[in-house]
C-alpha positions in Angstrom: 0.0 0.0 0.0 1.3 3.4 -1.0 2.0 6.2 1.7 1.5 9.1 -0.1 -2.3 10.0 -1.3 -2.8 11.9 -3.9 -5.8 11.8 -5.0 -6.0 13.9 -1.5 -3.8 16.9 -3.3 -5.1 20.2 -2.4 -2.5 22.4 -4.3 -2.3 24.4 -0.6 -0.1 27.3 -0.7 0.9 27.5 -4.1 -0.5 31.0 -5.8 -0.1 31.4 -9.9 -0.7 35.2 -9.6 -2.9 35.6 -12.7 -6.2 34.1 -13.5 -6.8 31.4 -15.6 -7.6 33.9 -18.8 -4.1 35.5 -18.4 -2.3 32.3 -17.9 -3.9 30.7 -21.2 -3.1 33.9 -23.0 0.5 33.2 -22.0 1.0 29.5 -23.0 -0.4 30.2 -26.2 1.8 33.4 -26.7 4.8 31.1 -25.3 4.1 28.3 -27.7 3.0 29.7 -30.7 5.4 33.2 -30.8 8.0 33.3 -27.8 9.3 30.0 -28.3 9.9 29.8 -31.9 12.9 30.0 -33.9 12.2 32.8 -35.8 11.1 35.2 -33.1 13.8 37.7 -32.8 14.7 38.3 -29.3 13.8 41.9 -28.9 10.0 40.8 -29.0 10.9 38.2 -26.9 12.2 40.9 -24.3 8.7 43.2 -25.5 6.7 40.0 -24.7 8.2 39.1 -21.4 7.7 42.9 -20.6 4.1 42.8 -21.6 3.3 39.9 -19.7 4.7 41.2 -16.5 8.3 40.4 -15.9 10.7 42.8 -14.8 13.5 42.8 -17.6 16.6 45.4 -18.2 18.1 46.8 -20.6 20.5 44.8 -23.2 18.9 41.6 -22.5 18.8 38.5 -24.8 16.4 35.6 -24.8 16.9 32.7 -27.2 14.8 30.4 -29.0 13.6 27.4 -27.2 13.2 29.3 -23.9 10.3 28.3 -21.9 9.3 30.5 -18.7 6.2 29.1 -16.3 4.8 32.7 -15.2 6.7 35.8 -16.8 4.9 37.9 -14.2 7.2 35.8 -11.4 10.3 36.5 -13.7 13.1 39.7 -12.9 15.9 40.0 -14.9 18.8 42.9 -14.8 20.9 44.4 -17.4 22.5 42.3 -20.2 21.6 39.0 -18.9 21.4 36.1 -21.3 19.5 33.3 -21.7 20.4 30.2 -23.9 18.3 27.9 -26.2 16.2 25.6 -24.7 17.1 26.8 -21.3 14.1 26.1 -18.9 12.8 28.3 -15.9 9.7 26.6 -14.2 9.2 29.7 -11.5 6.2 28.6 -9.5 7.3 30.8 -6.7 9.7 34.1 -8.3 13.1 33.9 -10.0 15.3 36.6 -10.2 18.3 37.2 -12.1 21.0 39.7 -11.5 22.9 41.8 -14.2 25.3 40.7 -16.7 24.7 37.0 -16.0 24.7 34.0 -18.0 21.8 31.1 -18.3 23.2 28.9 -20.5 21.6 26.3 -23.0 19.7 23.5 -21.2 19.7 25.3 -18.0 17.0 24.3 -15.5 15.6 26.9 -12.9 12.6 24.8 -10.8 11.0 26.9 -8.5 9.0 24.2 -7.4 9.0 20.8 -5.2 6.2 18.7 -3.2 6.7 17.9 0.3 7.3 14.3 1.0 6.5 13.8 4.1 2.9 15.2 2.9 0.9 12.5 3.0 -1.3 14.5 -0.2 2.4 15.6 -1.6 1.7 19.0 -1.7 3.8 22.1 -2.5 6.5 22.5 -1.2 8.1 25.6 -3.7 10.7 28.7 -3.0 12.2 31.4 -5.1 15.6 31.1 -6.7 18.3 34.2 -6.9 21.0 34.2 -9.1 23.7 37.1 -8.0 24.8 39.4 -10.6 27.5 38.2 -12.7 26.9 34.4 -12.2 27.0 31.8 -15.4 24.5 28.9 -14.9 26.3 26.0 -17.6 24.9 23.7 -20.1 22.3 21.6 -18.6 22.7 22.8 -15.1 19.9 22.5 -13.0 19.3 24.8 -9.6 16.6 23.9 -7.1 14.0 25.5 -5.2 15.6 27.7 -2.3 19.1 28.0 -3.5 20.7 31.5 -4.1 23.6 31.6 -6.4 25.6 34.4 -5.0 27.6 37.3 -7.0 30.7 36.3 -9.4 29.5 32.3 -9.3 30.0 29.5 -11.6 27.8 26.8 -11.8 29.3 23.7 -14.4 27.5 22.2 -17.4 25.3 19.8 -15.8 26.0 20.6 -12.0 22.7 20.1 -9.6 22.6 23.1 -7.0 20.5 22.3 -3.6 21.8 24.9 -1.1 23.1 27.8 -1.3 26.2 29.3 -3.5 28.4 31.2 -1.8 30.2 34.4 -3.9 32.3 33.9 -6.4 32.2 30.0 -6.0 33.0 27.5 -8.8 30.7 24.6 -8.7 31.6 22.0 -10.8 29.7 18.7 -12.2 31.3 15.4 -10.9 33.7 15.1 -13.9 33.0 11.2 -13.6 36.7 9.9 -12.5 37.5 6.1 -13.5 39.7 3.8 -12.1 41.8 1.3 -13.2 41.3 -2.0 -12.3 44.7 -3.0 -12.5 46.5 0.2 -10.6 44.0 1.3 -8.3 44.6 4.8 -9.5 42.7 7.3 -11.3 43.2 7.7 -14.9 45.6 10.8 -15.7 47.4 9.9 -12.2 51.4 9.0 -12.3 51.9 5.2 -11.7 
């Protein structure tokens, strides 16, 4: 028998901020405009703007993009963001200046509460300090602030915090020989 019941799910504490008019009117602007290939990013900025997100000056958004609720979105000067890149902000994201989100790049607002019994919410904002790169494929989690001057690695996963001007780096995968005992690259 399963723990968790959720057919129970109340969706408790979780608030979209627009009604259910303005939230279609985004997915279908998202999906049939903001998304696309051949939307140039200056009405992507317009868009975002238009919808409700806070975005400066100089910034570029490229195809593939997706964004959950612009109006939860703020975004200082010259920040980019990179194909494909992914920002599911249930609860608000914001992005300093002149910072980097690269291609792939997964921002989840979001979570459920295990020990909930009806797995509800369990979401929290994400901050990302000016100057920061998020890699390739990267993936930050609800709660975590990325502070000033940080690096985050293709295809790190970031749970806590980020101190400033911290390099987090993926596991690069190490293997070891099964004849040495060593890692490969090491001296014998």
């Amino acid at each position: 028998m399963s723990r968790m019941d959720l057919a129970g799910f109340t969706g408790a504490g979780y608030n979209k901020g627009r009604g259910l008019l303005w939230q279609a009117a985004w997915f279908t602007v998202q999906n049939l405009v903001f998304s696309t290939w051949w939307c140039p990013s200056s009405v992507r900025v317009r868009i975002l703007r238009c919808f409700g997100a806070s975005v400066g000056q100089g910034v570029k958004v490229r195809h593939g993009v997706k964004i959950h609720w612009p109006w939860k979105l703020t975004l200082g000067d010259n920040v980019w963001i990179g194909v494909d890149a992914w920002i599911l902000n249930l609860e608000p994201v914001t992005i300093g200046s002149d910072c980097c989100i690269s291609q792939g790049a997964f921002l989840c607002t979001g979570s459920h509460s295990y020990d909930s019994p009806t797995f509800e919410f369990d979401n929290a904002p994400i901050l990302v300090g000016e100057g920061s790169w998020i890699g390739a494929r990267a993936t930050v989690l609800r709660g975590v602030k990325v502070g000033t001057s940080c690096l985050v690695g293709a295809g790190a996963l970031v749970v806590k915090d980020v101190p400033d001007g911290t390099r987090l780096l993926a596991s690069t995968g190490t293997t070891w020989s099964a004849r040495t005992g060593k890692a490969d690259g090491e001296p014998r």
